[in-house]
PQR file with spaces between the fields and no chain letter, atoms N, CA, C, O and H, PARSE charges and radii, in Angstrom:
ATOM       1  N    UNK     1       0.843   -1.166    0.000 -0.4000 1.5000
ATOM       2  CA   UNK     1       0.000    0.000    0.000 -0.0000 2.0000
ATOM       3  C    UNK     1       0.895    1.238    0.000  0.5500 1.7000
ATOM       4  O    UNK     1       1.855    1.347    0.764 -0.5500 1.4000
ATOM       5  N    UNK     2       0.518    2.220   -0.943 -0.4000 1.5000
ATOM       6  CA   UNK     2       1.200    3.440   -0.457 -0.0000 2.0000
ATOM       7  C    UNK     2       0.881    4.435    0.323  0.5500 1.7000
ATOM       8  O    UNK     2      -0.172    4.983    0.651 -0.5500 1.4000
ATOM       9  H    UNK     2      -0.262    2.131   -1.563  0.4000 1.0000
ATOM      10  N    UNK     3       2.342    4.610    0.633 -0.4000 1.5000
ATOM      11  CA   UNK     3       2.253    5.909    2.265 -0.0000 2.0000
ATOM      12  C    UNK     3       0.837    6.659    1.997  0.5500 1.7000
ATOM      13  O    UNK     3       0.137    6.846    2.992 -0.5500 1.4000
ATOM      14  H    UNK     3       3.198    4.165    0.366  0.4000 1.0000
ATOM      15  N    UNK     4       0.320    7.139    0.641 -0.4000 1.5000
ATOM      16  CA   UNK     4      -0.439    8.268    0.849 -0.0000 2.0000
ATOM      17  C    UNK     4      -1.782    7.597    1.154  0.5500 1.7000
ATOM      18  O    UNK     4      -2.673    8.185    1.766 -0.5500 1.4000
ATOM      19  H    UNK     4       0.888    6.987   -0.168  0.4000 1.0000
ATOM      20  N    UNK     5      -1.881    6.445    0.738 -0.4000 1.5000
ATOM      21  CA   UNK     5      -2.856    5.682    0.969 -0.0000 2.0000
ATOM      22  C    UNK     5      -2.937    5.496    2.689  0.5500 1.7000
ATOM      23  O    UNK     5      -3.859    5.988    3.340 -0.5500 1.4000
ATOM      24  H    UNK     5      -1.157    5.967    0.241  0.4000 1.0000
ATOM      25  N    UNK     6      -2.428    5.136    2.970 -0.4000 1.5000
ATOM      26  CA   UNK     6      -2.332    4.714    4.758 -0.0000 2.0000
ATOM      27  C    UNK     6      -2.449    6.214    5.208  0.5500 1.7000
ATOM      28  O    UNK     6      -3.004    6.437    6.284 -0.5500 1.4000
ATOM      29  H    UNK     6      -1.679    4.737    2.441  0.4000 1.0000
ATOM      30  N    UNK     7      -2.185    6.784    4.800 -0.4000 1.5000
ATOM      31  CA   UNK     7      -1.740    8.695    5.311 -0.0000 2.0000
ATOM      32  C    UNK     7      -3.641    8.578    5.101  0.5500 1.7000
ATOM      33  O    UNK     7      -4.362    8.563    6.099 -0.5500 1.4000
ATOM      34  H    UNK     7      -1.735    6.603    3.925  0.4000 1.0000
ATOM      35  N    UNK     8      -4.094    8.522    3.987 -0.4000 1.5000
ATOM      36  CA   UNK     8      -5.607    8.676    3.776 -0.0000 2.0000
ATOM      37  C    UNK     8      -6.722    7.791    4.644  0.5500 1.7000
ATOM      38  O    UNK     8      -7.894    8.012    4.950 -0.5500 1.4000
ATOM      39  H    UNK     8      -3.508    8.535    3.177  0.4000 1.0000
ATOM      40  N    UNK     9      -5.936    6.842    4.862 -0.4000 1.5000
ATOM      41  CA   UNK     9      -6.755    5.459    5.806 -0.0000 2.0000
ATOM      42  C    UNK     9      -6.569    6.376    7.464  0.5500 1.7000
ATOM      43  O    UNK     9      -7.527    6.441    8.234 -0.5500 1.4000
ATOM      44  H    UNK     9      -4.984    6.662    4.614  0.4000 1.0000
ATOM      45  N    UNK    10      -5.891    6.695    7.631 -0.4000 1.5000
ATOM      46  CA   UNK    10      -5.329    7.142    9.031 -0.0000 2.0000
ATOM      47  C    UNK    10      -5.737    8.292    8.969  0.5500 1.7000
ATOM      48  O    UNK    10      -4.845    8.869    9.590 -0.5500 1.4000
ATOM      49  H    UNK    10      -5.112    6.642    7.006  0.4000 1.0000
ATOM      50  N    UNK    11      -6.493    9.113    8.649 -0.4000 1.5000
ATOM      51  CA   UNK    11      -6.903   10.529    8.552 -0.0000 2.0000
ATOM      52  C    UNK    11      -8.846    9.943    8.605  0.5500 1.7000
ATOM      53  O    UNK    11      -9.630   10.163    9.528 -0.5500 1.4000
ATOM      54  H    UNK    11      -7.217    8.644    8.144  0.4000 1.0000
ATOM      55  N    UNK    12      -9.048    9.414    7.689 -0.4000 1.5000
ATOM      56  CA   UNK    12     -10.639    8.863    8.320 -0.0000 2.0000
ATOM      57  C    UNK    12     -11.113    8.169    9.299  0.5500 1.7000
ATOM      58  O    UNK    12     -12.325    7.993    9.417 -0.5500 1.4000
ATOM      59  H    UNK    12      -8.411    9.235    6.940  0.4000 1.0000
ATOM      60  N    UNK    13     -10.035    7.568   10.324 -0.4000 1.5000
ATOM      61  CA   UNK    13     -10.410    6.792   11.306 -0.0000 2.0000
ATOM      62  C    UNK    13     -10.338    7.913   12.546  0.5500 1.7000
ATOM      63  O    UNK    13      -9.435    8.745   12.635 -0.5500 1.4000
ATOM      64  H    UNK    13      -9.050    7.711   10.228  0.4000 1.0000
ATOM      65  N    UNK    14     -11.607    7.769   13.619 -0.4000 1.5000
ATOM      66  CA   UNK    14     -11.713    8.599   14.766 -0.0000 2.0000
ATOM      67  C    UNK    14     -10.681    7.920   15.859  0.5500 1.7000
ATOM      68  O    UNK    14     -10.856    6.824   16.392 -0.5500 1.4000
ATOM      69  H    UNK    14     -12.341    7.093   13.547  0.4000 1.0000
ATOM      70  N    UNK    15      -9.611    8.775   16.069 -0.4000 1.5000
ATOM      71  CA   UNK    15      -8.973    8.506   16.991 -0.0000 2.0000
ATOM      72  C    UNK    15      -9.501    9.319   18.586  0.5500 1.7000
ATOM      73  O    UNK    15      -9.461   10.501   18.926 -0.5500 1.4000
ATOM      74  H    UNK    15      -9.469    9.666   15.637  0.4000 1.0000
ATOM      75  N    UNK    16     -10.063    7.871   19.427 -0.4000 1.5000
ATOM      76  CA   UNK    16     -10.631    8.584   20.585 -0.0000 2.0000
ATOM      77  C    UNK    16      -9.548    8.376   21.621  0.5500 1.7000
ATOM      78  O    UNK    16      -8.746    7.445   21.565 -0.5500 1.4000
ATOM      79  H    UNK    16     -10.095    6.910   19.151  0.4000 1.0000
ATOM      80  N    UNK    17      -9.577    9.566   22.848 -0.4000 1.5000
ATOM      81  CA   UNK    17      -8.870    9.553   23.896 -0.0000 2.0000
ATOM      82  C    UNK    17      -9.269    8.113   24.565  0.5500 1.7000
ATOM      83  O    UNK    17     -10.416    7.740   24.808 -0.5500 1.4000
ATOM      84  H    UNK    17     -10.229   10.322   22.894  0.4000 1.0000
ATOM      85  N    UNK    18      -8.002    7.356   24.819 -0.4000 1.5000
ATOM      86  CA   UNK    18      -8.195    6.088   25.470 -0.0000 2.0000
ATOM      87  C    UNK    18      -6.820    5.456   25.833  0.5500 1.7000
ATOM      88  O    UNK    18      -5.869    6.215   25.644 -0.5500 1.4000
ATOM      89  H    UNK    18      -7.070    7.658   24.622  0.4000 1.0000
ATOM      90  N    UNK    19      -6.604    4.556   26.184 -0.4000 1.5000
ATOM      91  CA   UNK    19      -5.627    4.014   27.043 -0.0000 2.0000
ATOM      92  C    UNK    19      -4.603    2.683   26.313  0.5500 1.7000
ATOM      93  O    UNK    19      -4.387    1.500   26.572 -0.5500 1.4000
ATOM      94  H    UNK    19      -7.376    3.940   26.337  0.4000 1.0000
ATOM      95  N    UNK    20      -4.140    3.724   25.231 -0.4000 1.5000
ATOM      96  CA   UNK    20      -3.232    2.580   24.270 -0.0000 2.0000
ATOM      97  C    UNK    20      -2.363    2.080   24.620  0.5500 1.7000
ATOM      98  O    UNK    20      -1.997    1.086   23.994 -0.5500 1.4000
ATOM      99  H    UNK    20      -4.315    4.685   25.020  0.4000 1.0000
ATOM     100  N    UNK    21      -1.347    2.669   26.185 -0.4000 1.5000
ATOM     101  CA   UNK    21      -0.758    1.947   26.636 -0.0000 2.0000
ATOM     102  C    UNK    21      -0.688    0.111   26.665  0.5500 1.7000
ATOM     103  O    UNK    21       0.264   -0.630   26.422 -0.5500 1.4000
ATOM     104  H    UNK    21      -1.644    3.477   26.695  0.4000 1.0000
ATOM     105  N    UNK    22      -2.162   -0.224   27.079 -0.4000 1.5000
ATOM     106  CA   UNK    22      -2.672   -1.515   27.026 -0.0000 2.0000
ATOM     107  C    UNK    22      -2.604   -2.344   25.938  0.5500 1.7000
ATOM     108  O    UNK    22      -3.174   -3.435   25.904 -0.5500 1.4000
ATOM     109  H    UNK    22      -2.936    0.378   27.276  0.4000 1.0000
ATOM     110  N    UNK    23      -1.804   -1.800   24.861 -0.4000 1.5000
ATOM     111  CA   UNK    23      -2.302   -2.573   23.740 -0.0000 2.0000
ATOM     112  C    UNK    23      -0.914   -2.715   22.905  0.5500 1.7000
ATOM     113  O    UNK    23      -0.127   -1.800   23.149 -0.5500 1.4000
ATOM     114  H    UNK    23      -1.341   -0.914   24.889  0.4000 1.0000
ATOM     115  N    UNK    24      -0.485   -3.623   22.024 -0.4000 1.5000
ATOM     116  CA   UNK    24       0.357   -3.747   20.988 -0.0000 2.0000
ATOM     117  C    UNK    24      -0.039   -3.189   19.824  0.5500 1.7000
ATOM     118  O    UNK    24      -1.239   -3.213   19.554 -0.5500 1.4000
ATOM     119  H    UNK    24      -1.124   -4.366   21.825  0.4000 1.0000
ATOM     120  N    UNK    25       0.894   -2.586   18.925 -0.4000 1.5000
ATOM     121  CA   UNK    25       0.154   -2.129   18.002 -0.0000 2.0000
ATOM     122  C    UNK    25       0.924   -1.970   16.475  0.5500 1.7000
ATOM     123  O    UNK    25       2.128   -1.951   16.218 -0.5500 1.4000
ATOM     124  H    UNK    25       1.869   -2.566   19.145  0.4000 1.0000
ATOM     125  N    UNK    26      -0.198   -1.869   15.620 -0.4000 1.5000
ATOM     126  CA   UNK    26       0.903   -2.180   14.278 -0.0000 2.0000
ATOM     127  C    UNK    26       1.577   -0.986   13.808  0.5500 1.7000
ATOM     128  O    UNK    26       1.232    0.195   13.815 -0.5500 1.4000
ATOM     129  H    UNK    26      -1.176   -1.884   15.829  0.4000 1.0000
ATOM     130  N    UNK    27       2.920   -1.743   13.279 -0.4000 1.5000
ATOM     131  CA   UNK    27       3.718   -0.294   12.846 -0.0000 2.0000
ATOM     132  C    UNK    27       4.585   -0.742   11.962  0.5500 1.7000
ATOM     133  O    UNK    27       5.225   -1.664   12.468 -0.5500 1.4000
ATOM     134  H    UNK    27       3.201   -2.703   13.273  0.4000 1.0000
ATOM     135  N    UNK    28       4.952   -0.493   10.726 -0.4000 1.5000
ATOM     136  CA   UNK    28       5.373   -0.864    9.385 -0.0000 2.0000
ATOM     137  C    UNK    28       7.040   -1.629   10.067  0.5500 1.7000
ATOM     138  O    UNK    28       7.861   -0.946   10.680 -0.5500 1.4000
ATOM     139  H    UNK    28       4.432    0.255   10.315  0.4000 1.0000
ATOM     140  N    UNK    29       7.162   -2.626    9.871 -0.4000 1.5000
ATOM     141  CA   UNK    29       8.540   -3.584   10.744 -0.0000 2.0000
ATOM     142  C    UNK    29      10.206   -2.329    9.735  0.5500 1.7000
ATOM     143  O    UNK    29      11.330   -2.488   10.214 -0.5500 1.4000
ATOM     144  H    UNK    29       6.496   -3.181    9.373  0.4000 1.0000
ATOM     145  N    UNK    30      10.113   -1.682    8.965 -0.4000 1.5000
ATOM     146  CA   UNK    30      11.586   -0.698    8.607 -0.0000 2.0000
ATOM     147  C    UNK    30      11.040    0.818    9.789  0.5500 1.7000
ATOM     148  O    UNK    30      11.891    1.660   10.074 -0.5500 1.4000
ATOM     149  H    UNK    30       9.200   -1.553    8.576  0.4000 1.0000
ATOM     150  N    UNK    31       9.533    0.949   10.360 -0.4000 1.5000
ATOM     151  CA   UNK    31       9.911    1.678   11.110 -0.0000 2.0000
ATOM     152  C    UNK    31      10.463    1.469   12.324  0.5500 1.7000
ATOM     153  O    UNK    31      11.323    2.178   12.847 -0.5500 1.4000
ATOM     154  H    UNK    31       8.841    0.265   10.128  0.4000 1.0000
ATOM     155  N    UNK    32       9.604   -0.223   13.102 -0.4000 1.5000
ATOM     156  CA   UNK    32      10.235   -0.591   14.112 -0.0000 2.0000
ATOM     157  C    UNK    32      12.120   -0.508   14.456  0.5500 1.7000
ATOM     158  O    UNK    32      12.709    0.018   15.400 -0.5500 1.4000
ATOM     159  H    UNK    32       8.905   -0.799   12.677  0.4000 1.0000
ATOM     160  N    UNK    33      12.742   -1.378   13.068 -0.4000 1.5000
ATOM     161  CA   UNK    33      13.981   -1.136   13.089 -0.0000 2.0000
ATOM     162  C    UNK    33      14.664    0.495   13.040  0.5500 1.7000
ATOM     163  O    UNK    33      15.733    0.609   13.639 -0.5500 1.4000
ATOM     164  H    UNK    33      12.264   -1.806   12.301  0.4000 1.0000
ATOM     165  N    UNK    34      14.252    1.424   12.540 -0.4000 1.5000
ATOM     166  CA   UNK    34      14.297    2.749   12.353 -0.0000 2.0000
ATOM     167  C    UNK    34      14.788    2.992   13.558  0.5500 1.7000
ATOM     168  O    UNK    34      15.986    3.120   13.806 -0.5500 1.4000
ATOM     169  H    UNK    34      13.383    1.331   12.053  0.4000 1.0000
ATOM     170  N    UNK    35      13.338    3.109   14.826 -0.4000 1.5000
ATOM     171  CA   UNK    35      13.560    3.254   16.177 -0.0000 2.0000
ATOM     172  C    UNK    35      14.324    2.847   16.926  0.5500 1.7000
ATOM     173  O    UNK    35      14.928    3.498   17.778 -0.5500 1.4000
ATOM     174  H    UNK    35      12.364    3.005   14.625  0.4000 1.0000
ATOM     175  N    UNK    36      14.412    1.526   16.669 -0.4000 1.5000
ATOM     176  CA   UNK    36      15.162    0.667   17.458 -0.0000 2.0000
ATOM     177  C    UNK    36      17.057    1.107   17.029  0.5500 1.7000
ATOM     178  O    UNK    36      17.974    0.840   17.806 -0.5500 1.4000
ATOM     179  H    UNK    36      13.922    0.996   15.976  0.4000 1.0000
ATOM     180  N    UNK    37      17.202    1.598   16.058 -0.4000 1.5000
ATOM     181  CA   UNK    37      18.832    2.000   15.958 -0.0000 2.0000
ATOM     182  C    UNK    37      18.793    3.688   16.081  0.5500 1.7000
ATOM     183  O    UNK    37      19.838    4.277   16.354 -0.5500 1.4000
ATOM     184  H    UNK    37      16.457    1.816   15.427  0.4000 1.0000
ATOM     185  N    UNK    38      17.479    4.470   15.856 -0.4000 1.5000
ATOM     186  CA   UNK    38      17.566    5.887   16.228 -0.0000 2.0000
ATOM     187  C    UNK    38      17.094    6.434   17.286  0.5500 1.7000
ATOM     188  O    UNK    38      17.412    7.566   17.652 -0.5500 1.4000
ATOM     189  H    UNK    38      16.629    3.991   15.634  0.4000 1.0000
ATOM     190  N    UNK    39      16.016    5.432   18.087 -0.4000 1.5000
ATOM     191  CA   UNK    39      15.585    6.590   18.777 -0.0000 2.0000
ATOM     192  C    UNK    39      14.399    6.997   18.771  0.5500 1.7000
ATOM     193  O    UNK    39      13.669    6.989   19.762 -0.5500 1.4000
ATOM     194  H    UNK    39      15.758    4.513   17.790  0.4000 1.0000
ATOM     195  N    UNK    40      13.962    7.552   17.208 -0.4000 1.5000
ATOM     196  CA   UNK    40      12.712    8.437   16.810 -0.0000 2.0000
ATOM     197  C    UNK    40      11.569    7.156   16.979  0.5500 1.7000
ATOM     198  O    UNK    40      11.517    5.933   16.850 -0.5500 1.4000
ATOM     199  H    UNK    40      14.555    7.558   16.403  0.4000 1.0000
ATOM     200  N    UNK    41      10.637    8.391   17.384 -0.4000 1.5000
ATOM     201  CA   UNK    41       9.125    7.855   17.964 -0.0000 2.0000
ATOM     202  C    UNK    41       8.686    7.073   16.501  0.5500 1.7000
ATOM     203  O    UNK    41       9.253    7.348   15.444 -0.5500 1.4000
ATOM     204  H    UNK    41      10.679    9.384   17.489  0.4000 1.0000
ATOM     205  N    UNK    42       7.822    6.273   16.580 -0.4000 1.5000
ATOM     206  CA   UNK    42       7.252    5.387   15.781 -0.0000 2.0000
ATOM     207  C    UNK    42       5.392    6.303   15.697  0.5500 1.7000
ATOM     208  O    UNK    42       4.983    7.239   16.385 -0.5500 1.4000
ATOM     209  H    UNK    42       7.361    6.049   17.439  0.4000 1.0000
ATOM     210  N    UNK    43       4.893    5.759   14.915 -0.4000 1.5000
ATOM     211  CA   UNK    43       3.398    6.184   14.567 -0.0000 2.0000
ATOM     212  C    UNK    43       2.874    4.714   14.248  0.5500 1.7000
ATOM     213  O    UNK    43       3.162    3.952   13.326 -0.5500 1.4000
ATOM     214  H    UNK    43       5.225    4.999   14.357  0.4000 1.0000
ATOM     215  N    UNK    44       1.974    4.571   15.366 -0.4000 1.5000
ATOM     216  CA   UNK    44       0.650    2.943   14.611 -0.0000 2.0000
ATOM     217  C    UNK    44       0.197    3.543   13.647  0.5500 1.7000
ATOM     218  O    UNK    44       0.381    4.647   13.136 -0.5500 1.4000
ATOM     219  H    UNK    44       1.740    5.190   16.116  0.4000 1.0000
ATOM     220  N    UNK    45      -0.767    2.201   13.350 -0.4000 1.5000
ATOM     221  CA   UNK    45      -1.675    2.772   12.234 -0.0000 2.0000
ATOM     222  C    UNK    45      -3.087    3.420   13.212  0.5500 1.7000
ATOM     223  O    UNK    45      -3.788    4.346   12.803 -0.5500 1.4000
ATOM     224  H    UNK    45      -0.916    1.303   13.765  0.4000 1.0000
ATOM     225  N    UNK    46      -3.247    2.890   14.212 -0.4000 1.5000
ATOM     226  CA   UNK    46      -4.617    3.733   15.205 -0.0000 2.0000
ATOM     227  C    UNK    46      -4.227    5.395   15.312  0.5500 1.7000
ATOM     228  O    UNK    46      -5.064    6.297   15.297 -0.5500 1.4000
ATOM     229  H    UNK    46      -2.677    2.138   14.544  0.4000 1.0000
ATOM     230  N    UNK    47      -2.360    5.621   15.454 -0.4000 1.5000
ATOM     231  CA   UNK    47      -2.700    7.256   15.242 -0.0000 2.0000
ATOM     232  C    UNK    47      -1.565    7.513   16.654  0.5500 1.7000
ATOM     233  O    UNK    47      -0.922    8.516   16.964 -0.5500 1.4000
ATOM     234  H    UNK    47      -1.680    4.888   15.466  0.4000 1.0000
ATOM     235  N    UNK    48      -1.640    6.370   17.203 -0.4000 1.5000
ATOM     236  CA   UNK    48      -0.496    6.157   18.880 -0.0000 2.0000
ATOM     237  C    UNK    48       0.777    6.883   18.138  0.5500 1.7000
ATOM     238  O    UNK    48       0.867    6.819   16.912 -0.5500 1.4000
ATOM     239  H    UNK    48      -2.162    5.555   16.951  0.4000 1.0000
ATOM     240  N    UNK    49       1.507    7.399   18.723 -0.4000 1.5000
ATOM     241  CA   UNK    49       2.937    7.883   18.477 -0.0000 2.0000
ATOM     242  C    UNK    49       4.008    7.661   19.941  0.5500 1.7000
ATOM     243  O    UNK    49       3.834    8.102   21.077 -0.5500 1.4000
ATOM     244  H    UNK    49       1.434    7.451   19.719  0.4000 1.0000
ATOM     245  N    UNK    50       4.975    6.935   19.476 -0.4000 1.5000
ATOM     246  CA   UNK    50       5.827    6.625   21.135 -0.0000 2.0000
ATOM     247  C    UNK    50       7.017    5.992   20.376  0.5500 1.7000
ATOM     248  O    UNK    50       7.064    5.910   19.149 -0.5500 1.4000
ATOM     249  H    UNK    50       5.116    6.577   18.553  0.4000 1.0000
ATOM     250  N    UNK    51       8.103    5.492   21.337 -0.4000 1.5000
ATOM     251  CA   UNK    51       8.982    5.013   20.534 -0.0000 2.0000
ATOM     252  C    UNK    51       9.110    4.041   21.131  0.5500 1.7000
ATOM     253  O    UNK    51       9.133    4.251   22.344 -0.5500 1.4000
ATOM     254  H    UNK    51       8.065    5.558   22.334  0.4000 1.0000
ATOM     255  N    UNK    52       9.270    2.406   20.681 -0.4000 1.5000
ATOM     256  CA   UNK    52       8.457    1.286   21.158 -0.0000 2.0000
ATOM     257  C    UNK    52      10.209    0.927   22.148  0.5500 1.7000
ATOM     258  O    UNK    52      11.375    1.159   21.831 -0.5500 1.4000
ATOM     259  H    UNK    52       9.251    2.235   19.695  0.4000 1.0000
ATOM     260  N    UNK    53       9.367    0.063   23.819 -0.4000 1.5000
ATOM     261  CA   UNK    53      10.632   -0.355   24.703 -0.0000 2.0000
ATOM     262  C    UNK    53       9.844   -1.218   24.912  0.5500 1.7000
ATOM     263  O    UNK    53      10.389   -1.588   25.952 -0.5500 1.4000
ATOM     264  H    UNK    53       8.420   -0.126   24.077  0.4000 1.0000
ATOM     265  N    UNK    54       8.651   -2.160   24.780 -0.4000 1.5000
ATOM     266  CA   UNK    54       8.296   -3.061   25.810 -0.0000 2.0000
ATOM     267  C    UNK    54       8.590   -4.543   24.527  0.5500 1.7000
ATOM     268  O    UNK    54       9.205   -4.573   23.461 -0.5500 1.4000
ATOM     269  H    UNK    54       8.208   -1.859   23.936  0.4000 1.0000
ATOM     270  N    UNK    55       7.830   -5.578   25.277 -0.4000 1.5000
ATOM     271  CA   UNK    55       7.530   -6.745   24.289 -0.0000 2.0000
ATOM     272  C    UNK    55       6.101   -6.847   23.915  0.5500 1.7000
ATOM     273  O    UNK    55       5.166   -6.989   24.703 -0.5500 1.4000
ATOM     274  H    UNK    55       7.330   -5.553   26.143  0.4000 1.0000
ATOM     275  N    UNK    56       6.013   -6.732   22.204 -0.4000 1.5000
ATOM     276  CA   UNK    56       4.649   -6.796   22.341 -0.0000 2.0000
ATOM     277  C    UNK    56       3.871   -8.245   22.401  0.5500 1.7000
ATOM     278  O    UNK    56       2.721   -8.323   22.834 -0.5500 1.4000
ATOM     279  H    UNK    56       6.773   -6.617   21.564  0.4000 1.0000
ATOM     280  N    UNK    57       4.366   -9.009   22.082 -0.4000 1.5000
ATOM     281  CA   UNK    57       3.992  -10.134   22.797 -0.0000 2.0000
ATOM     282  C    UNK    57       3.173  -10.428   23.680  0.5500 1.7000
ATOM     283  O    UNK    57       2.215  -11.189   23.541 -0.5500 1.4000
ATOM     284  H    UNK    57       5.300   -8.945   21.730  0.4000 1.0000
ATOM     285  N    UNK    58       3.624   -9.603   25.059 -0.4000 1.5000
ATOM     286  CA   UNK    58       2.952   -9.534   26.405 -0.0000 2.0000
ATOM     287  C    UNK    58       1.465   -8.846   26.630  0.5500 1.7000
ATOM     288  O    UNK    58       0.802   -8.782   27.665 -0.5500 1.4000
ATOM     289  H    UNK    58       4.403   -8.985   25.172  0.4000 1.0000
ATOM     290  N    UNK    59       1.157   -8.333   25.249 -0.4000 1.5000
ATOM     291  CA   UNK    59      -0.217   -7.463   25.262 -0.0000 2.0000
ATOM     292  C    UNK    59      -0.863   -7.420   24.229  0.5500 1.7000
ATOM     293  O    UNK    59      -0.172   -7.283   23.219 -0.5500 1.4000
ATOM     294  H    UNK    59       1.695   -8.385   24.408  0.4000 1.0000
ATOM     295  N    UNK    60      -2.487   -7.516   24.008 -0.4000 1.5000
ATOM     296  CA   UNK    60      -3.303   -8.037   23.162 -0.0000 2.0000
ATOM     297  C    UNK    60      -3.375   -6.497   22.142  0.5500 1.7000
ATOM     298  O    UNK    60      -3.698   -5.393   22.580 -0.5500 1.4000
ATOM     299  H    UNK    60      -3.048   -7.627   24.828  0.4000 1.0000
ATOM     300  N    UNK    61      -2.963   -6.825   20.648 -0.4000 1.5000
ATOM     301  CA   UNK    61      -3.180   -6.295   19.657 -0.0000 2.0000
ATOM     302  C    UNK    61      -4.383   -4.865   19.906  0.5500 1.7000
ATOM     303  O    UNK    61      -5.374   -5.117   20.592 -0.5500 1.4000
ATOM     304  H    UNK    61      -2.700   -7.722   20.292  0.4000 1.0000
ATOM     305  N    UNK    62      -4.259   -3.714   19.443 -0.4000 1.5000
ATOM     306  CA   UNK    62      -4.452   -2.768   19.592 -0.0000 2.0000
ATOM     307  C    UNK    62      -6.284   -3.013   18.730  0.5500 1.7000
ATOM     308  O    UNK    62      -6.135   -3.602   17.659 -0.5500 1.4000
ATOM     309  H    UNK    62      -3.454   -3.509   18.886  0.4000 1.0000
ATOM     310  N    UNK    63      -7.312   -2.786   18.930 -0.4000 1.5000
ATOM     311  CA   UNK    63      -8.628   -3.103   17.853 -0.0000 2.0000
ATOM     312  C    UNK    63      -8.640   -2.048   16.996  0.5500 1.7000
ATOM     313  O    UNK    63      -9.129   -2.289   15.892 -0.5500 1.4000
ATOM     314  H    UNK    63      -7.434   -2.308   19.800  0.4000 1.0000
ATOM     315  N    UNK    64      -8.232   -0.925   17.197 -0.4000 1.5000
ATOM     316  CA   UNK    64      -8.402    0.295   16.054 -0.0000 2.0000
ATOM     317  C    UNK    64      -7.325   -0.444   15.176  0.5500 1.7000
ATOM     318  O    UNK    64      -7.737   -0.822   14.080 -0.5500 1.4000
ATOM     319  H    UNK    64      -7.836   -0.729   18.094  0.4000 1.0000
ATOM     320  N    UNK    65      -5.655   -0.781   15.565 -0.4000 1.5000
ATOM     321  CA   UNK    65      -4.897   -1.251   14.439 -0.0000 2.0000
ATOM     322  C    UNK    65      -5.453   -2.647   13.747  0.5500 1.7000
ATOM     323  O    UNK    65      -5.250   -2.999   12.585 -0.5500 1.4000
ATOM     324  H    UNK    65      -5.320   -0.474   16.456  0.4000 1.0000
ATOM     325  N    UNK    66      -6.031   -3.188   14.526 -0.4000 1.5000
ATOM     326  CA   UNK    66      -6.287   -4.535   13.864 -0.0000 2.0000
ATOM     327  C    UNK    66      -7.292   -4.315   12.237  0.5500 1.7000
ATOM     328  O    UNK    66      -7.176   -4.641   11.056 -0.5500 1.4000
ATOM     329  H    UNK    66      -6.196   -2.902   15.470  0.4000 1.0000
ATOM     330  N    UNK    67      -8.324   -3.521   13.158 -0.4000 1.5000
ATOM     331  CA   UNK    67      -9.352   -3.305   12.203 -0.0000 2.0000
ATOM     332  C    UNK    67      -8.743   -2.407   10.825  0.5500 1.7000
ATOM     333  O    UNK    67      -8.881   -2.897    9.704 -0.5500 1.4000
ATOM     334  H    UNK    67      -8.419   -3.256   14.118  0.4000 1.0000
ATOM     335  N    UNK    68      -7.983   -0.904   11.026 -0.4000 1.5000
ATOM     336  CA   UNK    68      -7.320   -0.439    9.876 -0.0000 2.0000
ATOM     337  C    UNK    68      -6.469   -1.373    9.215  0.5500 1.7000
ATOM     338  O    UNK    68      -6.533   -1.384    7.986 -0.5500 1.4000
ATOM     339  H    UNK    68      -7.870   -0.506   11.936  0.4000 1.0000
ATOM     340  N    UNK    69      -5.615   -2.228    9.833 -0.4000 1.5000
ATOM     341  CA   UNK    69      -4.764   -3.445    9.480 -0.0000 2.0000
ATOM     342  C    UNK    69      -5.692   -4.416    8.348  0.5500 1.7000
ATOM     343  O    UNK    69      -5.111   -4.962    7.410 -0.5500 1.4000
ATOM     344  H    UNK    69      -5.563   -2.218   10.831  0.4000 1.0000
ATOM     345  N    UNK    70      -6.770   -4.519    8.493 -0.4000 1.5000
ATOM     346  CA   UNK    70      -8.071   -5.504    7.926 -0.0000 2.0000
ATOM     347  C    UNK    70      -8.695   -4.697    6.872  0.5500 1.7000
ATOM     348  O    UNK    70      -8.926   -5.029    5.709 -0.5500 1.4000
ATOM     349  H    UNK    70      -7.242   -4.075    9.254  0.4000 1.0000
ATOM     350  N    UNK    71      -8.913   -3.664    7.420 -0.4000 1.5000
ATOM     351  CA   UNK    71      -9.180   -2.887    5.854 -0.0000 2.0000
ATOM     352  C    UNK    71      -8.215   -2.575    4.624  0.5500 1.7000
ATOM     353  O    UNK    71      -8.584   -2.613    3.450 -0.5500 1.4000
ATOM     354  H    UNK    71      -8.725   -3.394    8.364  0.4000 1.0000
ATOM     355  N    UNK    72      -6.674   -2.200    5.141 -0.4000 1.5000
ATOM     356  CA   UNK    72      -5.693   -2.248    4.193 -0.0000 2.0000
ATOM     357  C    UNK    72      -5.119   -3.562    3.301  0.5500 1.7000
ATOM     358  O    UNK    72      -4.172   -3.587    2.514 -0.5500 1.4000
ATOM     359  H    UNK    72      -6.375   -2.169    6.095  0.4000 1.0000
ATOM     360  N    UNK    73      -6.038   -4.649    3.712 -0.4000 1.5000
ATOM     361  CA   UNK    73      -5.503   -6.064    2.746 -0.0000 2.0000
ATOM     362  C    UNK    73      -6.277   -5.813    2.008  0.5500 1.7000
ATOM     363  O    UNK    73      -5.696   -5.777    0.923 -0.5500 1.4000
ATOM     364  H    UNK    73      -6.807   -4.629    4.351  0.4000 1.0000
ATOM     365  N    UNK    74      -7.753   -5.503    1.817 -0.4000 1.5000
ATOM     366  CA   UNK    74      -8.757   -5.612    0.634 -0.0000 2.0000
ATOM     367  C    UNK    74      -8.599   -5.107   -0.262  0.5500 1.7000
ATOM     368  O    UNK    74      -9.411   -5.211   -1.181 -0.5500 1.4000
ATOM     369  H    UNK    74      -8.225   -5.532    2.698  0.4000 1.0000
C-alpha cells in the first residue's frame, strides 16, 4: 500500500482519547527497526505515536490497528 494511501486510511479513522498503553500495536517492521537503531518515535496505524521499549507479545493487539490493518488487505 502506499504511504499516501495509509496517510488517507489514518486521517478517516476517529482517533478517541483512550488508554493505548494496554495494547500492541501495528507499525510498518523498517519503522520498528528505524527506532530501534535511532531513537525516533514510531506512529501505529490507530494514530499512537511513542517510541516502542516493551515486548509486544505480552499485550493483546491494539482493535483500532487490527481493524485499519483488515481494511488495508482488501
Amino acid at each position: 500500500m502506499l504511504d499516501r494511501e495509509l496517510e488517507k486510511l489514518l486521517e478517516e479513522e476517529q482517533i478517541e482519547e483512550g488508554d493505548h498503553e494496554r495494547f500492541s500495536h501495528y507499525v510498518p517492521k523498517d519503522k520498528i527497526l528505524e527506532s530501534a537503531v535511532t531513537g525516533k518515535p514510531v506512529r501505529a496505524l490507530c494514530g499512537k505515536k511513542w517510541t516502542p521499549s516493551r515486548d509486544p507479545e505480552k499485550f493483546p493487539v491494539c482493535p483500532d490497528c487490527k481493524r485499519i490493518y483488515e481494511r488495508m488487505k482488501k
